[in-house]
N, C-alpha and C positions, 0 to 999 in steps of 0.2 A: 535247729540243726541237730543232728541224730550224733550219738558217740562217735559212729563211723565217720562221718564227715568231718567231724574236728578231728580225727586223725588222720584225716586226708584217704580215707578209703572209700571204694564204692559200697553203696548200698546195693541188696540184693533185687538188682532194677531190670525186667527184661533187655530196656532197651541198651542194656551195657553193651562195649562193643570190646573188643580183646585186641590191644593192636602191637604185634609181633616189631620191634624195634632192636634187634639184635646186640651193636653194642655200641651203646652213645657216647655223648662225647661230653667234655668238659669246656663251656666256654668263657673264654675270659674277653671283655670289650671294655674297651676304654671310648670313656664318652667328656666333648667338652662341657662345663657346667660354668658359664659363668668367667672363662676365661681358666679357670681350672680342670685339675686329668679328674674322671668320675667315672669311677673302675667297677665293674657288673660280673658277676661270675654266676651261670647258670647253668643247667645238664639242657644238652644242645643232642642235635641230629633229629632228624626228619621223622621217625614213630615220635618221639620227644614233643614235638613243634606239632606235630597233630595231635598229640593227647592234650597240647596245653589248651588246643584251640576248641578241641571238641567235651571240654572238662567247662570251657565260660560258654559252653552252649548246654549244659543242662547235665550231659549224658554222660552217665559214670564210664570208665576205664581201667582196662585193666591192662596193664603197661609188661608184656613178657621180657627180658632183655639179658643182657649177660653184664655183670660185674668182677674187674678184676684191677691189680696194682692200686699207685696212688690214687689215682684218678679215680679208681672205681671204690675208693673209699669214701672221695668225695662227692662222687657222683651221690652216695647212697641215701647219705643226707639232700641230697640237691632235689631229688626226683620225686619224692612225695607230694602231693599237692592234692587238694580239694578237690572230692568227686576222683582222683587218681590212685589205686590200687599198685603199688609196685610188686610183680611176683620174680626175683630174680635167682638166676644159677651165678656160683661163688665159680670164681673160674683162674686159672694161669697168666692167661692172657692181660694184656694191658688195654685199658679204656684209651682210647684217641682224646686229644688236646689241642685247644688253640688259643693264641692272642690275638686282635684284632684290635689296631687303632681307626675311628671312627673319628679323631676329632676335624681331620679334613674335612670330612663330610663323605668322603668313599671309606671304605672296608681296606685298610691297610694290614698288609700281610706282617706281622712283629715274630710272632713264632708258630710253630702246625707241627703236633706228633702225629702218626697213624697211630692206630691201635693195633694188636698180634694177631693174627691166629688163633680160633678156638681149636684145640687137640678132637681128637675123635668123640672119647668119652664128653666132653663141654657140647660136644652138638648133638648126640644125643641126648643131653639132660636138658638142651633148649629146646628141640623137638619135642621132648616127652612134655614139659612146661606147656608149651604153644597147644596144642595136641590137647590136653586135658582143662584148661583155661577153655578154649575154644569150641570144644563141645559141651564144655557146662554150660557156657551163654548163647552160643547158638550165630556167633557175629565175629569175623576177626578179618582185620584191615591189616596187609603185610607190607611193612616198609623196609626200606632197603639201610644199608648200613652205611658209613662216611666212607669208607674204603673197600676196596673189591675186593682184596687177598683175604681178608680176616671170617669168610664163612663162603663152601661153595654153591653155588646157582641150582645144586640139585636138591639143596633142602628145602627152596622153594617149590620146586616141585612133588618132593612130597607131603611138604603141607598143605598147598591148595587140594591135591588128590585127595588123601586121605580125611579132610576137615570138609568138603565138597562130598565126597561117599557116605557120611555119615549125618549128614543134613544138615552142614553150618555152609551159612552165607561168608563166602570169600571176595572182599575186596583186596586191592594193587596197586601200588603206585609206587613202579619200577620199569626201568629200561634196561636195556641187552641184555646178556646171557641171563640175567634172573628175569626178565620179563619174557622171556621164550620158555625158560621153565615151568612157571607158572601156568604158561595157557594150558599145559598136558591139564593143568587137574578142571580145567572147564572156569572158572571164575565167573562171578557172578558180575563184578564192575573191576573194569579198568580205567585207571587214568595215567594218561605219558602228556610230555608237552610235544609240541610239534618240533623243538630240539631234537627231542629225546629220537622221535620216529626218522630225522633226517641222518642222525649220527649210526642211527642202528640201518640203515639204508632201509626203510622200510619205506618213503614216501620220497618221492622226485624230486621235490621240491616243497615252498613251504605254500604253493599255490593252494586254496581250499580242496579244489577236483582231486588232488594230485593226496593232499591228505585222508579226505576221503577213499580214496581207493585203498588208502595203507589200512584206515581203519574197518576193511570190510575183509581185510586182509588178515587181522586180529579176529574179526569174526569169525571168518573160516578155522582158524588155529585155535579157536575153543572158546575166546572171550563172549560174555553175555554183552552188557551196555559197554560202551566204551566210551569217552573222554577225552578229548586234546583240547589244551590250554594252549592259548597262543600268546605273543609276545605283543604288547602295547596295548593298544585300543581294539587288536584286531577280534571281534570275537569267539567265544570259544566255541566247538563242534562236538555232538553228543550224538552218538549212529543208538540208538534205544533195541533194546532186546525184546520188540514188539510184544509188552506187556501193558497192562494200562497204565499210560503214562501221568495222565491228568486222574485219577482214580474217578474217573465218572463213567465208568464203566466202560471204556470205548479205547478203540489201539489207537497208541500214538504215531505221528511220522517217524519214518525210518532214520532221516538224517534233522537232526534239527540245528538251528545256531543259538548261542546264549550268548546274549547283550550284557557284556559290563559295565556297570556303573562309571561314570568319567570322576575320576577324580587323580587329584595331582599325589605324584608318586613322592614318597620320600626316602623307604627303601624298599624295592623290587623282590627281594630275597626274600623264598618263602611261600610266595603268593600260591605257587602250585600246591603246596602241601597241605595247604591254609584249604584251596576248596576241594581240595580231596575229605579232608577233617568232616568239611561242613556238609559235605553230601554225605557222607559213612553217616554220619551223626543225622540229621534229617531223616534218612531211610529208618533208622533205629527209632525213629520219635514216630516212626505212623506213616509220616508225611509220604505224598507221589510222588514218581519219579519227577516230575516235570518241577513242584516245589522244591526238592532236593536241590535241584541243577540251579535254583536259583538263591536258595540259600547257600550251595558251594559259591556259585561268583560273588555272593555279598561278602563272603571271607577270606575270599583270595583278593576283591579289593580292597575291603578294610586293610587286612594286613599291609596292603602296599602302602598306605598313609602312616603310618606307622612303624617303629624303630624296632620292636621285639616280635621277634619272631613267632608265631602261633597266637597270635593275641589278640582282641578284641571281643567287643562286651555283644551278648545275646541282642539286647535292645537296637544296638546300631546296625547289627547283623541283620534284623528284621524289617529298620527299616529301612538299607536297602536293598532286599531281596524283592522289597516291593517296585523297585524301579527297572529290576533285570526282566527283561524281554529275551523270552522266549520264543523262537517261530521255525516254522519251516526253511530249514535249507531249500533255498531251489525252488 
C-alpha cells in the first residue's frame, strides 16, 4: 500500500473517476445485535454510497462535495476512505442528517434534518472544484443531492456542458429538473430507474415498450447510452449509444436487456446507485460497454443482499457479473 492509500487518497490512476456529490449527509442507524440497539454513524447520500462502492472495486475517487455546520464537521472526518480523495468547499450551509431505526427490520423514520442552501459564492467554488477535478482526470459521474432546495438544476447543466466541451466523459444518475438539465450538455451515460421516468412523466407506463420509447426520448434530448433499473426481478434495459459494445470490434444492439442475478433481498435501498457505481467504475477499468452493464447489475445486486449501502467486495462482484445475461431486447 502506497502513502497515498493509507491516507485514504487516490493514487494518480488514469482510471480515477471524479464524482460530483454536492452535499452529504450524516447517517445515523440503529441496528439490533443480539437483542441489543447497535448504533452506525456514516457519511451517507448517493455520490457517497457510489464512491464507497466504486473505491472496493479497485478504482480511485475523487469525492467533490460541499461541507458545512455540525454535521459537516463530522462528516469530514467520516468521508475519507481508501482509494477515496475528499476535495471539499467550507461552506454556510448545513450538511443534512438522519436517524433510522432498522431494528424492526424496516428503515424506521426517528429523526431527518435537510441540509440549506448553498449561497451564490458556495456554488461557484463547487463548480470551480468539479470543473477542475474533472478535467484533470478526464471522468466525472454527477449525483444528485438528498434534498432539492439546497443547489439549483442549472449547475448541472453547466457541468455536463462545459466538462463534455472540453473532453471529459460525463456520467448521471438523476431525475427531474436536474436530469433535464443535464442532457443540454450531451452526456455520455445515463442512468434513471423506471420510478424515476414515470414520476418525471417521461414513460406511460412501467410496460418495457412504453420505457423504451421514454428512453429514446432521452436519446433525442442529448443522452449517449442510457440505463433504467427496474424494480424486483424485472430486468434492467440499456438503449447503447451504438459504439462497440462487446469491444470485438462490431455495433452492438440498439435496445438490450440485463439479467439480474436472483437473489433474496435484505435491503432494497441503494441498489440503483450501487450499479450505476459499478458501471462508471468498469468503463474506467477498460472494460466494454456490454461487461460494464454487467458488472453494474452484479452491484446493484450485491447491494441488495446486504445492509450497508454501497458495499460489496470486488471478488463477489465478479462473480456475479459472471451470471448476468446480457441479450437483445426484442
Amino acid at each position: 500500500m502506497t502513502d497515498k492509500e493509507s491516507r485514504g487518497e487516490a493514487s494518480d490512476d488514469r482510471r480515477a473517476v471524479v464524482i460530483f456529490a454536492p452535499l452529504p449527509v450524516l447517517t445515523v442507524t440503529v441496528e439490533d445485535r443480539s437483542g441489543e440497539a447497535d448504533i452506525h454513524v456514516h457519511a451517507g447520500g448517493q455520490g457517497v454510497w457510489q464512491s464507497r462502492m466504486m473505491s472496493s472495486l479497485g478504482v480511485p475517487v475523487v469525492l467533490c462535495c460541499a461541507l458545512g455546520g455540525e454535521t459537516g464537521d463530522v462528516l469530514c472526518h467520516l468521508l475519507p476512505a481508501r482509494n477515496v480523495t475528499v476535495r471539499s468547499v467550507p461552506v454556510s450551509a448545513r450538511n443534512g442528517a438522519y436517524v433510522h431505526d432498522r431494528r424492526s427490520g424496516d428503515r424506521d423514520i426517528v429523526a431527518e434534518a435537510d441540509g440549506s442552501p448553498l449561497d451564490r459564492h458556495e456554488l461557484d467554488s463547487l463548480y470551480e472544484l468539479t470543473l477542475t477535478e474533472g478535467l484533470t482526470h478526464g471522468r466525472v459521474l454527477l449525483s444528485g443531492p438528498q434534498e432539492d432546495q439546497v443547489l439549483p438544476a442549472d449547475l448541472y447543466r453547466r457541468l455536463a456542458t462545459d466538462l463534455q466541451a472540453n473532453g471529459c466523459k460525463v456520467a448521471a444518475d438523476l431525475s427531474g429538473e436536474r436530469l433535464e438539465a443535464v442532457l443540454a450538455g450531451g452526456p455520455d451515460l445515463i442512468k434513471v430507474s423506471h420510478e424515476e421516468l414515470l414520476a418525471d412523466g417521461r414513460a406511460k407506463s412501467d410496460d418495457a415498450d412504453d420505457l423504451v420509447t421514454a428512453m429514446r426520448s432521452l436519446r433525442d434530448d442529448g443522452a449517449g447510452t442510457i440505463v433504467v433499473s427496474r424494480a424486483g426481478s424485472a430486468p434492467a434495459l440499456a438503449l447503447l449509444d451504438g459504439k462497440d459494445a462487446d469491444g470485438d470490434g462490431t455495433r452492438g444492439p440498439a435496445v438490450v436487456e440485463v439479467g439480474m442475478p436472483a437473489l433474496e433481498p435484505a435491503d432494497p435501498t441503494g441498489a440503483g446507485d450501487s450499479m450505476t457505481a459499478g458501471i462508471v467504475a468498469a468503463l474506467a477499468s477498460g472494460r466494454s460497454l456490454r461487461e460494464a452493464l454487467q458488472i453494474g447489475a452484479a452491484c446493484g445486486a450485491l447491494n441488495v443482499v446486504r445492509h450497508g449501502l454501497g458495499t460489496g467486495g470486488a471478488r463477489a462482484v465478479e462473480t456475479l457479473a459472471e451470471r448476468v445475461e446480457v441479450r437483445q431486447w426484442k
